[in-house]
C-alpha positions as CSV (number, residue, x, y, z in Angstrom):
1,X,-2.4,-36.8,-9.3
2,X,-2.4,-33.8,-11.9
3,X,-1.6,-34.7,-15.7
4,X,-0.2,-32.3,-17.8
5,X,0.0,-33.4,-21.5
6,X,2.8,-30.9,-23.9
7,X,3.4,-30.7,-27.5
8,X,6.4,-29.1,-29.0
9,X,6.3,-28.1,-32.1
10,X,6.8,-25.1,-34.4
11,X,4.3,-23.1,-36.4
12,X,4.3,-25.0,-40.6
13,X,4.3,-28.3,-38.7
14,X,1.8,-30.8,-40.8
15,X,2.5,-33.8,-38.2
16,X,2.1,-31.2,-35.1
17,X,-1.3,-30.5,-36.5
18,X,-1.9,-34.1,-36.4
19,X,-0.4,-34.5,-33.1
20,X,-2.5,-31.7,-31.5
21,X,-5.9,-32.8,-32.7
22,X,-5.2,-36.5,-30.8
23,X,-3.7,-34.9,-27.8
24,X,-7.0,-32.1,-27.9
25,X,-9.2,-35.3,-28.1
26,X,-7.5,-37.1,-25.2
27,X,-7.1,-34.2,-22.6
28,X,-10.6,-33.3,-23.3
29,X,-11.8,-37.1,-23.0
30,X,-9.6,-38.2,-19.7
31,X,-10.1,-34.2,-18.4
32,X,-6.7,-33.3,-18.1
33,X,-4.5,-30.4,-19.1
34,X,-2.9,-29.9,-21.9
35,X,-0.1,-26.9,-23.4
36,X,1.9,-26.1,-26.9
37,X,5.2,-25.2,-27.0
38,X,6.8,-23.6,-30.1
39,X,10.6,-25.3,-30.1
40,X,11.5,-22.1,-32.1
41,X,10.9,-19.3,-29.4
42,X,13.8,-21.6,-27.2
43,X,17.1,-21.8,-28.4
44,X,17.5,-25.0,-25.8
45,X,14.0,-26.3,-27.3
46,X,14.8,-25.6,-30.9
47,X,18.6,-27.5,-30.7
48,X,17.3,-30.5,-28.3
49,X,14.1,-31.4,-30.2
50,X,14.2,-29.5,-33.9
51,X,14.8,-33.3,-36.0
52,X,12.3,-35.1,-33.7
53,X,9.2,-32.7,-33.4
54,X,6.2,-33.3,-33.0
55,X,7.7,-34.4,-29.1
56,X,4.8,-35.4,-26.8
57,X,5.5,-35.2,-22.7
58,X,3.6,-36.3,-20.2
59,X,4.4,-34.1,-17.0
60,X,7.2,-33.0,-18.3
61,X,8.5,-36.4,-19.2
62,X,8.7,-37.3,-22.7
63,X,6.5,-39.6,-24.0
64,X,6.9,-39.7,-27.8
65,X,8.2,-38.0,-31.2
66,X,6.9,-37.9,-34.3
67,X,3.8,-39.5,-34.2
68,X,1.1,-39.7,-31.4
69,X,-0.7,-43.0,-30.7
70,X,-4.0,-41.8,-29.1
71,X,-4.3,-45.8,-27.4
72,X,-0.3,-45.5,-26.1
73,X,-1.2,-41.7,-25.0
74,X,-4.2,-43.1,-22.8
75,X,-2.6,-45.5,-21.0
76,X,0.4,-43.0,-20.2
77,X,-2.0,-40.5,-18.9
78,X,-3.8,-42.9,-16.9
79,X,-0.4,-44.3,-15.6
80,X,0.6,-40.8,-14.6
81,X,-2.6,-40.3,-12.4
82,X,-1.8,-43.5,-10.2
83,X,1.9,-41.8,-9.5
């Protein structure tokens, strides 16, 4: 099955930098995709996720806020493969 890792953040963000630089590392480790979002292009995006951002989904399920756990992320993604 196809993985698709998001981040949604917005641009200024010091724990999206964070955030991106573990979920870079994993995609490119477990070879899946990965996407940004910027919450602040999105009305919807900006008043669903604006006090919990950096928000992590995995196939368009989310996954985690705030901080990214590259162990926790791993097992998600490989959970996500098997369906």
């Amino acid at each position: 099955m196809s993985v698709t890792i998001t981040l949604l953040g917005k641009p200024g963000c010091h724990l999206c930098d964070d955030a991106r630089e573990v979920i870079a590392r994993v995609a490119a480790d477990l070879g899946v995709a990965w996407e940004e979002r910027d919450i602040t292009r999105s009305e919807e995006l900006t008043r669903r996720y604006w006090e919990q951002i950096p928000v992590t989904l995995v196939n368009g399920v989310q996954h985690d806020f705030w901080r990214v756990d590259e162990e926790r992320l791993r097992r998600a993604v490989a959970a996500a493969r098997k369906g």
